[in-house]
N, C-alpha and C positions, 0 to 999 in steps of 0.2 A: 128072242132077244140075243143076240153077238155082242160076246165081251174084245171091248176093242183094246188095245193096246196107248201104252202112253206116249199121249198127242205132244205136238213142241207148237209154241204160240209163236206166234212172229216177236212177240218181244221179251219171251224164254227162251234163251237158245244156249243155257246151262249144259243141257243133256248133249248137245251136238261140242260145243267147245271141247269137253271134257274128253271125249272121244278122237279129235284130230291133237297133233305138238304143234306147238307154238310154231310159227311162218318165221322165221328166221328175217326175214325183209319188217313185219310186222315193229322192229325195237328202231326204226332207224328216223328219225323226225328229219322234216325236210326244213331246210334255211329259208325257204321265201314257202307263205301262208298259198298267195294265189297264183298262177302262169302270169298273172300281167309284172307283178312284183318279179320276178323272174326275167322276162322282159325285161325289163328296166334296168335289171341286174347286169345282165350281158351287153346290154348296150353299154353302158358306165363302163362295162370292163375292156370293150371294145376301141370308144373313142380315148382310154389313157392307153390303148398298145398304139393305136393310129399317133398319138401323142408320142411316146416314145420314141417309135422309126423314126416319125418327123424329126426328132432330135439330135438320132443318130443322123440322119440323111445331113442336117444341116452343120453338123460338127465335121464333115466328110469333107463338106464342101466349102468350107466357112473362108479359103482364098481365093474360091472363085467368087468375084464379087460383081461380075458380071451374069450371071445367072438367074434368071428368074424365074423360081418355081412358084405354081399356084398350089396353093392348101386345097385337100380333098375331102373332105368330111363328111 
């Protein structure tokens, strides 16, 4: 009979934590749960900058009153 050494279970992993430092990246929580909420996120942030130029663009131009731009979205 071989005396084995002490096992780590897949859902003990005391022994192994204890032995590595904290991941530094490990403290940082992310703002959006899923990529799709993220998604969605950057779109929203996207169409108010598209919004904005447009506003710039049109305060640029606001005595040309013969011009006609088409919105891009």
């Amino acid at each position: 009979m071989q005396k084995r050494g002490a096992m780590i279970d897949a859902e003990d992993f005391q022994g192994v934590t204890a032995t590595y430092p904290k991941h530094p990246l490990s403290d940082i929580k992310p703002s959006h749960i899923t990529a799709t909420q993220l998604i969605e996120h950057r779109k929203e942030i996207e169409k108010l900058d598209i919004g904005k130029k447009k506003a710039e663009r049109d305060a640029k131009v606001a005595h040309l009153q013969k011009v006609q731009f088409k919105d891009y979205y």
